[in-house]
SETI-178394 format. One record per residue: residue in one letter; x, y, z of N, C-alpha, C in turn; residue number from 1. Coordinates in nm, 2 decimals, padded with zeros to 4 digits. Example, Ala and Ser with C-alpha at 12.3 -4.5 7.8 and 13.67 -1.06 7.14 Angstrom:
<pts>
   rest      nxx      nyy      nzz     caxx     cayy     cazz      cxx      cyy      czz    nr
      A    01.32   -00.57    00.78    01.23   -00.45    00.78    01.32   -00.33    00.78     1
      S    01.28   -00.22    00.71    01.37   -00.11    00.71    01.29    00.00    00.79     2
</pts>
This chain:
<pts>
   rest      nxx      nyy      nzz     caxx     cayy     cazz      cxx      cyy      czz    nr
      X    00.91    02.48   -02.66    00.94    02.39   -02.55    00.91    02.25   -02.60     1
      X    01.00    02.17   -02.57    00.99    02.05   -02.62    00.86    01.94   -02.55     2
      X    00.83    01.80   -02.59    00.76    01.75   -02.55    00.82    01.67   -02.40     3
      X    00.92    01.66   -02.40    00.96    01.62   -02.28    00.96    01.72   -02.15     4
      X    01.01    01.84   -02.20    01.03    01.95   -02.12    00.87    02.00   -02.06     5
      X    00.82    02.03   -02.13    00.66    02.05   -02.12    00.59    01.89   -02.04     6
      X    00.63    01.82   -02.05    00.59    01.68   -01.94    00.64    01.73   -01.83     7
      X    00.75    01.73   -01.79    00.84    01.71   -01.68    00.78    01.80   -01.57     8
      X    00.71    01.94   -01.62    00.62    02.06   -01.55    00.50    02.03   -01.55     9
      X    00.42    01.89   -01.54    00.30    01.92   -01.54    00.29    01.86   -01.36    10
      X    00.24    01.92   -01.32    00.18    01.87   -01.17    00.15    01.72   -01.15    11
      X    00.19    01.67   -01.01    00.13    01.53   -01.02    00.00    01.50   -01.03    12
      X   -00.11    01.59   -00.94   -00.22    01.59   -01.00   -00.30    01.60   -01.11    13
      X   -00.21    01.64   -01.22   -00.28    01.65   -01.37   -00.22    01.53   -01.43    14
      X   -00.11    01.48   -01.39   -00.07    01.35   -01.44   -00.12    01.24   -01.43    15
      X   -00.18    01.23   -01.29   -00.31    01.14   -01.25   -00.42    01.14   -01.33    16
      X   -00.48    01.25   -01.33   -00.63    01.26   -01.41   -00.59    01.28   -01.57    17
      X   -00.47    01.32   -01.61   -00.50    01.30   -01.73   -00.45    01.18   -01.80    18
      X   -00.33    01.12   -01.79   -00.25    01.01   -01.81   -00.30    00.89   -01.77    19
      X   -00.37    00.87   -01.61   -00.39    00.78   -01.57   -00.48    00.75   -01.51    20
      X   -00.59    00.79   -01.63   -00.72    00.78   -01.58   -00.80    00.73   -01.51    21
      X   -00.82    00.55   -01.57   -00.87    00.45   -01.51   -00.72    00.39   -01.51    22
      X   -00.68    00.37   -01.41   -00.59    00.32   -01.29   -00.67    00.18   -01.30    23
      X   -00.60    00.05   -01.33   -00.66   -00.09   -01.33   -00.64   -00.17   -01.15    24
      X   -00.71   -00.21   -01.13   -00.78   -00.28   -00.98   -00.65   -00.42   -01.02    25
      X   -00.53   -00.40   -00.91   -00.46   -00.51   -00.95   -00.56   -00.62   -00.95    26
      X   -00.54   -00.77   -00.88   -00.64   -00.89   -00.90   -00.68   -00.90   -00.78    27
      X   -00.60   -00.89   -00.65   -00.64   -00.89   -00.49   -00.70   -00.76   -00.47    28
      X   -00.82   -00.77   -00.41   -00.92   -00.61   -00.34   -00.75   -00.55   -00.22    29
      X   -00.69   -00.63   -00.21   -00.59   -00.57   -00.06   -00.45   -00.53   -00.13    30
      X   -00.47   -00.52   -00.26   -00.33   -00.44   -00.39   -00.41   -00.32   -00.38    31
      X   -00.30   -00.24   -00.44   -00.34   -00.10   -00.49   -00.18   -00.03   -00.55    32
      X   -00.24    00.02   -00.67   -00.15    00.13   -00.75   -00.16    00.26   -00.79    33
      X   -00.09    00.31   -00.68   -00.05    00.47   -00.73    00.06    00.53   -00.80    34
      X    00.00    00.64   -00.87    00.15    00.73   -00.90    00.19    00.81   -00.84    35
      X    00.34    00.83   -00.82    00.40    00.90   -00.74    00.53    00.99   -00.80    36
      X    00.61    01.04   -00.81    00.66    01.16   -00.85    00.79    01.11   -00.72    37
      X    00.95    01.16   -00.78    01.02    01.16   -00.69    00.99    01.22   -00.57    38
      X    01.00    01.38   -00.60    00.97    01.46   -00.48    00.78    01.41   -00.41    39
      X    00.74    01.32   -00.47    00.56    01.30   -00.37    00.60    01.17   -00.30    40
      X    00.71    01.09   -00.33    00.69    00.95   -00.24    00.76    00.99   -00.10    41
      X    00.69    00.94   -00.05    00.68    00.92    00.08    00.80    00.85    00.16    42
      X    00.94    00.92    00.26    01.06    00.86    00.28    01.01    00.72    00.34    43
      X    00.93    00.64    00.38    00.92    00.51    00.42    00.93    00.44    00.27    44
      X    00.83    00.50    00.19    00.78    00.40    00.08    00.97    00.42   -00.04    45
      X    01.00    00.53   -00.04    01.14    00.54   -00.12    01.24    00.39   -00.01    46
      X    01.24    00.39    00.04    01.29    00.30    00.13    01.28    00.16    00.14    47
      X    01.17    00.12    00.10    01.08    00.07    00.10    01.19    00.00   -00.05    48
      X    01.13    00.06   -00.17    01.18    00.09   -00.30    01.34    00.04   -00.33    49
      X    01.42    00.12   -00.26    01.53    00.12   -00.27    01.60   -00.03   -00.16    50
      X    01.50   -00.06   -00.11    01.55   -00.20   -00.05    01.53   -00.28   -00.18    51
      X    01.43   -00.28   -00.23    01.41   -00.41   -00.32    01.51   -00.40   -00.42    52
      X    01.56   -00.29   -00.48    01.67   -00.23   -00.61    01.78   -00.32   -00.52    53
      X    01.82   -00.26   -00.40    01.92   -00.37   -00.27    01.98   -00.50   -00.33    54
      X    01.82   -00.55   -00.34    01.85   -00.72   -00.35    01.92   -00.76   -00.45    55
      X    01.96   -00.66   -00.54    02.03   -00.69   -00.69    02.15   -00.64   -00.71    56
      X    02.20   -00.64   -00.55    02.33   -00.50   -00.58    02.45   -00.63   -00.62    57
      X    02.41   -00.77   -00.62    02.50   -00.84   -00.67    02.51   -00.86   -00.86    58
      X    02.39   -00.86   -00.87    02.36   -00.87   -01.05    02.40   -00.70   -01.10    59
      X    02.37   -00.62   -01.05    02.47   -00.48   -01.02    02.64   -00.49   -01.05    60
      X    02.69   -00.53   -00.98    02.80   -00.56   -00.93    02.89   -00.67   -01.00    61
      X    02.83   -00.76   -01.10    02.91   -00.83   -01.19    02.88   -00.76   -01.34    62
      X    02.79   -00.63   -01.35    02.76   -00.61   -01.50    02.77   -00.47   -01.53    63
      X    02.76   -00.40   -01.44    02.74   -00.24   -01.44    02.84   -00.15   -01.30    64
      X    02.81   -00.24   -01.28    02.86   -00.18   -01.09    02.78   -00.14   -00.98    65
      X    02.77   -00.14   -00.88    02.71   -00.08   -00.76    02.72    00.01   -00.69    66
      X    02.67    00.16   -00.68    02.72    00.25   -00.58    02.54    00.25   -00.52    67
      X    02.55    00.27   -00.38    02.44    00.30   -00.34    02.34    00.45   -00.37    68
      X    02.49    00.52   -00.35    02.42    00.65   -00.33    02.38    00.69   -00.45    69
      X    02.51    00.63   -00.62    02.49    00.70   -00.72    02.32    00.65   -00.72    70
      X    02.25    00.51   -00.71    02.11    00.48   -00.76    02.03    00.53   -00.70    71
      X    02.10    00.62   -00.53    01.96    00.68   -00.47    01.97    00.81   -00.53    72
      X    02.06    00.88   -00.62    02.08    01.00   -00.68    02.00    00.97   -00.80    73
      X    01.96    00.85   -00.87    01.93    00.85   -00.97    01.73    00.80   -00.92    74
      X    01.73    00.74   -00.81    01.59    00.72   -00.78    01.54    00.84   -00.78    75
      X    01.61    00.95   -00.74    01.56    01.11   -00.66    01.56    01.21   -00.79    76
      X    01.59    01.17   -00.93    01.59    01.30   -01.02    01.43    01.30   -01.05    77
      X    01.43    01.50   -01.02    01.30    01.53   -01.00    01.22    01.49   -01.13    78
      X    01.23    01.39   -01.26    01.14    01.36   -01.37    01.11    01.27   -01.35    79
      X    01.13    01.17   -01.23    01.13    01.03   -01.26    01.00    01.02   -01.17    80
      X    00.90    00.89   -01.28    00.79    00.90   -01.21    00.78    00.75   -01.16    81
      X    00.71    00.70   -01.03    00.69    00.55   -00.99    00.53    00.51   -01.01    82
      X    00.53    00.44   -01.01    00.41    00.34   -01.00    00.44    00.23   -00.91    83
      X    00.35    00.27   -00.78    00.39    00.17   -00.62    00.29    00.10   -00.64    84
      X    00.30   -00.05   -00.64    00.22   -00.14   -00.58    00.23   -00.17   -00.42    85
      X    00.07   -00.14   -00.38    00.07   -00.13   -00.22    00.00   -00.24   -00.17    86
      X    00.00   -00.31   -00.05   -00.07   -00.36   -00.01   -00.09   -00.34    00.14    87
      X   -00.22   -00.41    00.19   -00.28   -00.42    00.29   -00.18   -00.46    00.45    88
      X   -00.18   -00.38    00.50   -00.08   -00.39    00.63   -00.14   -00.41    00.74    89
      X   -00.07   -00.40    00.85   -00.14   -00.43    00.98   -00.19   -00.25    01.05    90
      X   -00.28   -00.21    01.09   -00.36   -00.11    01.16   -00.39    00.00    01.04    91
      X   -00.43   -00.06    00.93   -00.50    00.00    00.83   -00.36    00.06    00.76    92
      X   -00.25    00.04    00.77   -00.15    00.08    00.68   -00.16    00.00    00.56    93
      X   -00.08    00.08    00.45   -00.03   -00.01    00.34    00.10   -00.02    00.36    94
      X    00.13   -00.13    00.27    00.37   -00.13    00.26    00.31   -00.11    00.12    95
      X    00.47   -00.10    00.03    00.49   -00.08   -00.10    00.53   -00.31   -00.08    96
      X    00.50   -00.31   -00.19    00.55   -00.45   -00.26    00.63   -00.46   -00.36    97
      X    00.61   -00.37   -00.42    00.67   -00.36   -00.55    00.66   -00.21   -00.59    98
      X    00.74   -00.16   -00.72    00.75   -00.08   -00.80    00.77   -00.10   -00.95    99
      X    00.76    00.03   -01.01    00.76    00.06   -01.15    00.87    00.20   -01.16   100
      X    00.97    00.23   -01.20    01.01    00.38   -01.19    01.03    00.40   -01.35   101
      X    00.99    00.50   -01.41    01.02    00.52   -01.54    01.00    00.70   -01.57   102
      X    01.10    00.73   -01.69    01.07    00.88   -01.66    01.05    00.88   -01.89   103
      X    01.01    00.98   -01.86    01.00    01.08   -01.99    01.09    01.10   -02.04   104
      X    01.18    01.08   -02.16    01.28    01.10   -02.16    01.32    01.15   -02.36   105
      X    01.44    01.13   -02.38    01.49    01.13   -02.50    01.64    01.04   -02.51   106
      X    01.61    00.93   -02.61    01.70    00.84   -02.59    01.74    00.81   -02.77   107
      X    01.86    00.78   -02.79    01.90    00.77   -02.92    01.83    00.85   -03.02   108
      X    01.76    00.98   -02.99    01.69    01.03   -03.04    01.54    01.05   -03.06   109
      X    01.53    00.91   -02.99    01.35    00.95   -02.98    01.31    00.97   -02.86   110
      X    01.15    01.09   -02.86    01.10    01.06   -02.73    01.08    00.94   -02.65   111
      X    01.07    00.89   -02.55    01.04    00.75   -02.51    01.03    00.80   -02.34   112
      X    00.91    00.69   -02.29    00.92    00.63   -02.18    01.03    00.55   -02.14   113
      X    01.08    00.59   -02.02    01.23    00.49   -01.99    01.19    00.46   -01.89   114
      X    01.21    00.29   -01.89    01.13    00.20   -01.74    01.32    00.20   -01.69   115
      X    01.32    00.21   -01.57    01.45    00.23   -01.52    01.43    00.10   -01.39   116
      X    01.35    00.10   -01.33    01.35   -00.03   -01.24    01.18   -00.08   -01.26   117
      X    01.23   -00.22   -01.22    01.07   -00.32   -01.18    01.08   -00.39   -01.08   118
      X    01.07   -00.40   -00.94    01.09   -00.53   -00.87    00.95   -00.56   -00.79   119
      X    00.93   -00.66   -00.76    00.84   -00.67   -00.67    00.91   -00.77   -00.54   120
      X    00.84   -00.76   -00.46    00.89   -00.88   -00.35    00.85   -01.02   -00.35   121
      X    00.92   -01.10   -00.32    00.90   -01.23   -00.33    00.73   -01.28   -00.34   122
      X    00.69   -01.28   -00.18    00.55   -01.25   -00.20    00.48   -01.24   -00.26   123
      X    00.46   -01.18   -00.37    00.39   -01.14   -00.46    00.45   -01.12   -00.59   124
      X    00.49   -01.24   -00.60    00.55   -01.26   -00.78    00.51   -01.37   -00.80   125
      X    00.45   -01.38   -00.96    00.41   -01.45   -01.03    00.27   -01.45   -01.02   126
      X    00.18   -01.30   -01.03    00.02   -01.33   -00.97    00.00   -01.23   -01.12   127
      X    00.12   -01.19   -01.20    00.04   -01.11   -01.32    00.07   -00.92   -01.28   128
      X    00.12   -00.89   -01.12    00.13   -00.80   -01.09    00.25   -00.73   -01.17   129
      X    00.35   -00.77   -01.20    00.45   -00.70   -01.27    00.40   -00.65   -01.43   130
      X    00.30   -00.76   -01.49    00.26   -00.69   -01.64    00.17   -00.61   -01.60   131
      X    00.11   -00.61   -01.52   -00.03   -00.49   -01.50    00.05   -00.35   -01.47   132
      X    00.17   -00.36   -01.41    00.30   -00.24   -01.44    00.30   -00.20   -01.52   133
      X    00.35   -00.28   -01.60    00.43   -00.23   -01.73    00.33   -00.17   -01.85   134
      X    00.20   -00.23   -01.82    00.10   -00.20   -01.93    00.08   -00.09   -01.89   135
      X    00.03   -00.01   -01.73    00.00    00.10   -01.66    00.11    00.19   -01.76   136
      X    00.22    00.15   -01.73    00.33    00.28   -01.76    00.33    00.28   -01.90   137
      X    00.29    00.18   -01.98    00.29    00.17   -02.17    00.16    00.27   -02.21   138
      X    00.07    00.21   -02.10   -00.05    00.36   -02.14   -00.03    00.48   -02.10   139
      X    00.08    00.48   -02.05    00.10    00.65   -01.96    00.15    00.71   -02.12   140
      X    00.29    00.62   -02.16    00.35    00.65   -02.27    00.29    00.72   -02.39   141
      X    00.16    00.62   -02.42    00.09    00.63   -02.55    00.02    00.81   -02.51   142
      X   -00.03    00.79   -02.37   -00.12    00.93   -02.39    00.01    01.06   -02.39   143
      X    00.11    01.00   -02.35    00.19    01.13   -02.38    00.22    01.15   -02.51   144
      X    00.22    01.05   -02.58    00.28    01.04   -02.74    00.46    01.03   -02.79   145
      X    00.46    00.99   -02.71    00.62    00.90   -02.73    00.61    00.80   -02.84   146
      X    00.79    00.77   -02.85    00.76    00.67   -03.00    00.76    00.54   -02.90   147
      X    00.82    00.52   -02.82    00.82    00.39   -02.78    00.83    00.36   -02.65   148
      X    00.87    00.24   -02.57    00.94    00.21   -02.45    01.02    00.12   -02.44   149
      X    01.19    00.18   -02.33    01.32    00.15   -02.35    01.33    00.07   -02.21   150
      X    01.43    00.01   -02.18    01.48   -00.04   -02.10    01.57   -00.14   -02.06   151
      X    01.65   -00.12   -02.01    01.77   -00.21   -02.01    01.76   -00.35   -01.87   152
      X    01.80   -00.43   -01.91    01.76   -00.60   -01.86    01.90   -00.65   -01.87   153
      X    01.95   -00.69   -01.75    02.09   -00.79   -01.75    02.04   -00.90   -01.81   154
      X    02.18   -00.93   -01.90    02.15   -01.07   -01.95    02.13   -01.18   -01.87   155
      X    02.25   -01.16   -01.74    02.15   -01.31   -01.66    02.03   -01.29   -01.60   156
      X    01.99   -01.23   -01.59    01.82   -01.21   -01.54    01.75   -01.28   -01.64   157
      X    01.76   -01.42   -01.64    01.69   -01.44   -01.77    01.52   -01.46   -01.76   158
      X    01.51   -01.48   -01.67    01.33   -01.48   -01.59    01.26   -01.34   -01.68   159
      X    01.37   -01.18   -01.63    01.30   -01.05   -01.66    01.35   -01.10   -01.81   160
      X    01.43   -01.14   -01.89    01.40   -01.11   -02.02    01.31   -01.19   -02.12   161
      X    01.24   -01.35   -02.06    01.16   -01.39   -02.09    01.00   -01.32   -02.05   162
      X    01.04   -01.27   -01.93    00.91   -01.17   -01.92    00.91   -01.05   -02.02   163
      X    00.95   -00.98   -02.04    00.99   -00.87   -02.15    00.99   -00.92   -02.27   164
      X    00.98   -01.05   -02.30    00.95   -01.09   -02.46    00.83   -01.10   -02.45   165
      X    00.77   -01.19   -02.36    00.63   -01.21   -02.36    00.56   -01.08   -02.42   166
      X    00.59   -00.99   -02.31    00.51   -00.85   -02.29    00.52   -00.78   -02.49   167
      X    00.61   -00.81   -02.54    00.63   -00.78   -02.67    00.75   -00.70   -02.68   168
      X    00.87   -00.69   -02.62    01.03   -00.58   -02.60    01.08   -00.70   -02.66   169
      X    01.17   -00.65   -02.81    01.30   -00.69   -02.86    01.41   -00.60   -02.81   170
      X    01.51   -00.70   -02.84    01.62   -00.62   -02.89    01.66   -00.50   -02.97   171
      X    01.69   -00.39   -02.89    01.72   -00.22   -02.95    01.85   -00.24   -03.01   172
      X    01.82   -00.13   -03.08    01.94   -00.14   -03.15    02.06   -00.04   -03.07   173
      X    02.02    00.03   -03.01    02.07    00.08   -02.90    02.16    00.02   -02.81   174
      X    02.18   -00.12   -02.79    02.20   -00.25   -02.69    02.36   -00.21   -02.75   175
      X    02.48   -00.18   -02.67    02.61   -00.13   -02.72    02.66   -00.30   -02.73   176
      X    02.74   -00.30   -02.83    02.86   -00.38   -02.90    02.96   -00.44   -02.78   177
      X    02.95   -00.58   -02.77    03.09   -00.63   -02.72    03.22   -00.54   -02.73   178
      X    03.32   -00.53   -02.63    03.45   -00.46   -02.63    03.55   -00.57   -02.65   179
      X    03.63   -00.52   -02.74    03.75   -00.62   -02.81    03.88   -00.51   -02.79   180
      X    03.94   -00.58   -02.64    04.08   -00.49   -02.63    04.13   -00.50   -02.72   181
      X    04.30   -00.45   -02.68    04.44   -00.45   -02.78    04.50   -00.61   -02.79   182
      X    04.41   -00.65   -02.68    04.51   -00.78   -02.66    04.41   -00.89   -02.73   183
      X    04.29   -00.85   -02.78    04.20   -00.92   -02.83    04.11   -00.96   -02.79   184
      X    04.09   -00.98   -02.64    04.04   -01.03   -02.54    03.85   -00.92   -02.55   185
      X    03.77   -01.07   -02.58    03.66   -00.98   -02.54    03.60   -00.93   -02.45   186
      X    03.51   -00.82   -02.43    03.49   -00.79   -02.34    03.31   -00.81   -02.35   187
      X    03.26   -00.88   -02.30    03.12   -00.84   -02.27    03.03   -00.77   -02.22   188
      X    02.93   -00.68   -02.27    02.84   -00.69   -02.20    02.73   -00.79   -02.16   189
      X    02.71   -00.71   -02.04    02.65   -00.76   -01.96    02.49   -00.74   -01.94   190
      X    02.42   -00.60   -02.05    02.34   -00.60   -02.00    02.28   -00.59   -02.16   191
      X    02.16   -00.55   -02.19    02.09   -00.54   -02.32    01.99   -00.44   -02.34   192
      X    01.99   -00.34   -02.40    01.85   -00.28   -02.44    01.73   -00.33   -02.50   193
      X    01.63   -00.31   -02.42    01.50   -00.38   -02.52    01.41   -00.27   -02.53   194
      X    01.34   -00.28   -02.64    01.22   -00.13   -02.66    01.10   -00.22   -02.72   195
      X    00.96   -00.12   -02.75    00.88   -00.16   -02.79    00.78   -00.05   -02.85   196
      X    00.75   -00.05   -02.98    00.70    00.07   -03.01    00.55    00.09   -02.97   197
      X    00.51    00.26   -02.94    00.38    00.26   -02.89    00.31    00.33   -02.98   198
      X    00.35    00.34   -03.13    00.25    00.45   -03.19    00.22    00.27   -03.34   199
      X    00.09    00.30   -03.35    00.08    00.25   -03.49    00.16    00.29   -03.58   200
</pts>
C-alpha cells in the first residue's frame, strides 16, 4: 500500500494527534484552527467555505471556468483535508473566516501535499492569518513525508502570488505551456503552478 493510500485511511482523530500536534494559537485569543476532514465539517461551516470560494467564481470564470456543483464535488472528495479558521461569534458560537483545503496526493509523480483553496474574509486579512495556514498544512506535509507542496494561483491574483513567493513557492515545472492554434493565435494560460520542497 502506498503512502498516499495508507494516509487517506487514517482516522481524523490520529491525524490530529499525530500530524498536528501542537496546533499554533492564531494571534487573537477569539481565532481558532481546526482540522477537519470532508466527511467531519460541519454543513454550516462547508457553506460557510464554499461562499468564500463564491467570491472568485469571476477570477474562475475568465481562467478555468466556473461550475458550482463541479467545486462542491471537488470540496466533498472524501481525501481532502481543511484547516478552518474560526472565530468568536455571538452566544458562544464560532463562524469559519477562512480556510485552508489540501489533500494528500500524487502529482507529476511525486507524493505531495496539494493546497487546493486559501481564502479568508475580508475581515481578517492581512493579520499573518493566511501564512500561519500554510505553514500548519507545510508541517502536516513534512510529518507525512512528501516531497513537496503544489498549488495552483491565477496569474491575476497577483496579491496570492506575491504572498506565495514570500512564503518560499516558485514556479513548477508542472505550470502547462501557452496554446498556439492553427491559426497562430496564442492561447494563454491563465493560471500557474507553484511548489515548494519539504524534505532537505
Amino acid at each position: 500500500m502506498s503512502l498516499i493510500e495508507t494516509h487517506n485511511r487514517i482516522p481524523l482523530s490520529t491525524l490530529r494527534e499525530t500530524y498536528l500536534p501542537l496546533m499554533p494559537r492564531p494571534p487573537e485569543p477569539s481565532h481558532s484552527i481546526t482540522l477537519e476532514t470532508a466527511k467531519t465539517l460541519p454543513a454550516e461551516t462547508f457553506k460557510a467555505c464554499f461562499d468564500l470560494v463564491h467570491e472568485c467564481k469571476d477570477m474562475y470564470k475568465r481562467t478555468i471556468g466556473w461550475s458550482a456543483t463541479a467545486k462542491k464535488r471537488e470540496m466533498k472528495h472524501p481525501a481532502m483535508r481543511y484547516l478552518i479558521l474560526s472565530a468568536a461569534g455571538g452566544g458562544g458560537k464560532t463562524v469559519a473566516v477562512g480556510f485552508l483545503s489540501f489533500m494528500i496526493t500524487e502529482e507529476d509523480g511525486f507524493e505531495v501535499v496539494y493546497c487546493y483553496e486559501l481564502h479568508l474574509a475580508q475581515e481578517v486579512r492581512n493579520r499573518g492569518l493566511g501564512r500561519i495556514l500554510v505553514e500548519v498544512m507545510e508541517g502536516f506535509g513534512k510529518r507525512v513525508g512528501v516531497e513537496k507542496v503544489m498549488l495552483t494561483v491565477f496569474l491575476e491574483n497577483e496579491g496570492a502570488r506575491r504572498f506565495y513567493s514570500k512564503l518560499g513557492y516558485a514556479r513548477d515545472d508542472f505550470t502547462p505551456d501557452d496554446v498556439v492554434g492553427r491559426n497562430g493565435r496564442v492561447r494563454k494560460v491563465g493560471y500557474e503552478v507553484l511548489s515548494k520542497g519539504l524534505k532537505d
